[in-house]
Structures are given as C-alpha cells and as structure tokens.
N, C-alpha and C positions, 0 to 999 in steps of 0.2 A: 121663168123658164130658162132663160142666157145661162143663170145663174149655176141651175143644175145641170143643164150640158158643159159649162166652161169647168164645172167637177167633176164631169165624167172625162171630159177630156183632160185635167191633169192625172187621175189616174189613169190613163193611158199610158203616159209614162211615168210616170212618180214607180207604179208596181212593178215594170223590170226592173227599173233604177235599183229601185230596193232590195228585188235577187241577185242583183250583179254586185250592190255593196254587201250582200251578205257573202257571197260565193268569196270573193276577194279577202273579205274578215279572215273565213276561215282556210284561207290557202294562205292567209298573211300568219295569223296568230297562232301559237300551236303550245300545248303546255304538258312539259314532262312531268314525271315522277322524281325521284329523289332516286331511285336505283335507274332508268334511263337513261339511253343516251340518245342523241340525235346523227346518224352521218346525213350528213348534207352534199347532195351534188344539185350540182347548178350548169344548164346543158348537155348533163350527162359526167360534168368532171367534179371528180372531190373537191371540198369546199375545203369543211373544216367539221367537227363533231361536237355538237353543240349540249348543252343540258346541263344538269336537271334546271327546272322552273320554265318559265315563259320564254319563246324565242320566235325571233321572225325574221320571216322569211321573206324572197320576190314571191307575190302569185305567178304561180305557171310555169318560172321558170325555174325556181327550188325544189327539189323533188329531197325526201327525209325517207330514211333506213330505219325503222327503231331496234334499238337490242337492249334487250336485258342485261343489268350486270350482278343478278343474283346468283347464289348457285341453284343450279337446274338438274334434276337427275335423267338417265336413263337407264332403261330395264335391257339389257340385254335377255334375249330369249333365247331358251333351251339348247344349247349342239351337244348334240353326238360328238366325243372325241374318243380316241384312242391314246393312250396314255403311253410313257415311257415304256412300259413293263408289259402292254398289249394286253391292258384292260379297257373295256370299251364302256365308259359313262357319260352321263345325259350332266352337263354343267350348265348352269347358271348367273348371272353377274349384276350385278346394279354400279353403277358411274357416278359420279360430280363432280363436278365441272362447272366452272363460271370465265367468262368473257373479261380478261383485263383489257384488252386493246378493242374498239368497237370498230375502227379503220380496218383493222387486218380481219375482221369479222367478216365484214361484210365486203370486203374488193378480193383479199386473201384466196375466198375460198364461198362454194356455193353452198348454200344449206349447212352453214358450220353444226348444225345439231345434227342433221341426218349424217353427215362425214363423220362428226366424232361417234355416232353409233357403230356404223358400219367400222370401223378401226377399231372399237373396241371390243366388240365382234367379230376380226381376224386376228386380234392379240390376245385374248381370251384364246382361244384355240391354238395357236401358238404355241403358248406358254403349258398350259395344259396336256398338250402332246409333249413335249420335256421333260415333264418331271414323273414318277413315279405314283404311282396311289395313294403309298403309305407317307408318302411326301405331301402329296394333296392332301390325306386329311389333317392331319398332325402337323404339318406348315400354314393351314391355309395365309397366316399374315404375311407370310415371306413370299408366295405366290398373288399374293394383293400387292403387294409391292414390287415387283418384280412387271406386274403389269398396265400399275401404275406409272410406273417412271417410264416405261417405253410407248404408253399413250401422249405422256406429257411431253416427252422429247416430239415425238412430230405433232403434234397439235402445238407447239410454240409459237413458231412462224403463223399462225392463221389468230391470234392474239386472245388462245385460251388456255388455263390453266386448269388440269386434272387435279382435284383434291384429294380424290383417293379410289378405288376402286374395291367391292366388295366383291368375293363370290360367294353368293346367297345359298345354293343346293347345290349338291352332288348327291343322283341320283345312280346306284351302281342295280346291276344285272342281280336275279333272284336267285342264280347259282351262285355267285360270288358273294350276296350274304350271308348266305348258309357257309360258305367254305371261311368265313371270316369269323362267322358263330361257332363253328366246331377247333376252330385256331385259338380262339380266344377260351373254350371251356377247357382244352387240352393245356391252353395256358396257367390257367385256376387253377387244373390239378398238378401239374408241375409245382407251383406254389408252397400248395398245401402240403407235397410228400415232402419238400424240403425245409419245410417249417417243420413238418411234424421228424423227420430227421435230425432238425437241429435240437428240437427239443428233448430227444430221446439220448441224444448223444451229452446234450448240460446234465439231464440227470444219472446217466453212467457215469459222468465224472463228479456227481457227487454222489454216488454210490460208493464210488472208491476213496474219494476222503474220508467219506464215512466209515468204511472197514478199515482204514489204515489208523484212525481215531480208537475203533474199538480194540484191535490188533497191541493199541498201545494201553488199553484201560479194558481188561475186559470185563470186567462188573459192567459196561455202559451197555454191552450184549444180553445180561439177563435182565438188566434193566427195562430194557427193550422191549424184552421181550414178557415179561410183567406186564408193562405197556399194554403192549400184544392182548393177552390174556382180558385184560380189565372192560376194552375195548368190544372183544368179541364177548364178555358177560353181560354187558350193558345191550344184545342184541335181544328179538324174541325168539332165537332158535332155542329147541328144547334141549336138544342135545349137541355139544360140540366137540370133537376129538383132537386134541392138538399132540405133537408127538413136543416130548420134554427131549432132550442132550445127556446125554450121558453124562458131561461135563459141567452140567447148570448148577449142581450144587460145590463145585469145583472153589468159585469166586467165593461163596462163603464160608466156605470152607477154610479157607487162606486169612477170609477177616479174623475169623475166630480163633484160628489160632494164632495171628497176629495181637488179640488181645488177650488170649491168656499168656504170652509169653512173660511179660512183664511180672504178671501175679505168680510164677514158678520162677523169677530171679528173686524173686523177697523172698522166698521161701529158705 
C-alpha cells in the first residue's frame, strides 16, 4: 500500500513538471521553412531575424513575427473609374509582390499585405484616370508598368518588392460597345473601298500599257480579239452577237500584201 500512494504522490508532481517542460520546449524550439523568416523581439524590442531551419528562443521572453518570403498575389477588386477621355469603366488588377526585408515588414509598416492592397487600389485608379481608353486597351503593358513602378517606389521603405502588376479586365458601358463596333465596321469599310480602289487603279494602268502595246502592234488587237471570239464559242449560249471593226481585216490585209510584194519584184 506505501508503495502505491508513494506513486501517486510522485505523480502529483512529476505531471505538471512535465507540462511545464513541454510548454518551455515549445516556447524554446521552433522550426522554420526554407522560404521563412523569423523577426524576433525580445521584451518587445528587435532582436535580430532569424531562419530558415531550427532556432531558439528565451521562453516567454522571445516573442517571433513569421513572414513569408515567397511571392504572394493580390486581387485587386473591381473600380469604377473615369478615364482621361470621360469614359467611365469597371477595372481590374492582380499584384506580386514578395517581402525582401522581413525587419521592415514587420516594424515598417502594419499588415504589410493589407497596405500593399489598398495602394494598389489607389494607384490602379490613379493611373487609370490618366490615360485614355484607346490607351488602356492597346497599352495595357505600359499602364502595368507605369503602376508597377509607382507601387514599388513607396512600398520600398516597408521591405517589399512589386514584381509586376497586371490588369486582368476592362469592363466598358454597353453604349460604348456598340459605338466601338460600329467604329470598327466603318473601319473595315473604309478598308476595303481603298483596297478595292487600289486595285482598280493597278488595272487601269495596265490597261493602258496594254493599248499603247497594241497602239504600237496592231495585229495584237485582232489577235485579241480572236481570243475573244474563241472564248465566248467555248460557251453554251446558243446564240452570240459580237460586232466585228470595220478595221479587223485592215492588219491582214497589210500581211498580205507585205507578202506578195516580194513575188511582184521577181517578176
């Protein structure tokens, strides 16, 4: 009987003993990641920022920040803006962003991820109020850039760096697509009259080398116009009227008697 009350009596204490070394364990040991960092304050003041792998700490008195030094995104959500040109569209944006300094992360600046939202969020809009429509579509990298590097400049000091910034949508008014789709068919036709002008204008100038060709050969005109004839027989019309030139037999005329001349000089 001694035996198993002198056991009940060291657990009496042996069991807190044992929550107190566990509690101290884990206020002592503590084990990052490989993308982690630690800042460490100790009575409330910066230590030093410790990581990645295993590090330790006082119990109770070391108090640990963790930050991420991955890149992390954020969605900026939808604003209304009014554009250079006082078109009014629903914009878009997405962020990245990663934490090079973890001290300036975390003493810099509160909620370093809700701050770099909200900034990206009045520079998006911003920027967006600047520029024109036709700029916003047809630019968008120049307007990601533009409000990339003015995120990056004031989030420096707080020890993070903007990778890049996207805007995702540009959502424009249903009058203004229509007015954009009627710009753009007007466009098409514009196009095509001066395609089709240009083409009309190559073959009047080879019209006219062509008459000045026949002009200088005119057998090439009844030639042609044989052509012509042989062309339209090869059709299944039954009947076809073509008017002949008074002058058609003209060219043969000139052969022929280009070849007797010779046989009346022997003569």
């Amino acid at each position: 009987m001694e035996s198993v009350e002198n056991f009940i009596n060291n657990l009496s204490w042996i069991i807190p003993l044992t929550i107190v070394a566990l509690m101290l364990l884990t206020q002592m040991f503590k084990i990052l990641r490989e993308y982690e960092r630690a800042v460490v304050f100790r009575l409330g003041k910066f230590q030093r920022t410790k990581g990645p792998g295993l590090i330790i700490l006082i119990p109770f008195i070391d108090k640990i920040q963790r930050v991420d030094l991955r890149v992390l995104t954020i969605n900026v959500d939808k604003q209304e803006v009014i554009t250079k040109d006082n078109v009014t569209v629903n914009v878009d944006a997405i962020t990245f962003f990663r934490v090079v300094d973890a001290e300036k992360a975390v003493i810099q600046v509160e909620k370093y991820i809700h701050a770099t939202a909200m900034l990206a969020q009045t520079t998006l809009r911003s920027i967006v109020g600047q520029v024109e429509l036709d700029e916003l579509l047809a630019e968008r990298d120049k307007v990601n850039k533009q409000i990339q590097e003015i995120i990056d400049r004031h989030t420096e000091s707080w020890g993070i760096k903007v990778v890049s910034v996207e805007v995702r949508d540009v959502v424009l008014p249903e009058n203004m697509k229509r007015a954009m789709a009627r710009q753009a068919e007007t466009e098409r036709d514009r196009r095509a009259k001066v395609i089709n002008a240009e083409g009309e204008f190559q073959a009047a100038e080879r019209l006219v080398d062509a008459a000045r060709m026949m002009e200088n050969a005119p057998a090439a005109l009844q030639l042609r116009f044989l052509q012509t004839m042989n062309e339209v027989s090869s059709e299944s019309t039954s009947y076809v009227f073509m008017p002949i030139p008074l002058d058609f037999l003209e060219a043969f005329k000139k052969l022929q008697d280009t070849g007797r001349q010779p046989i009346e000089e022997k003569e």
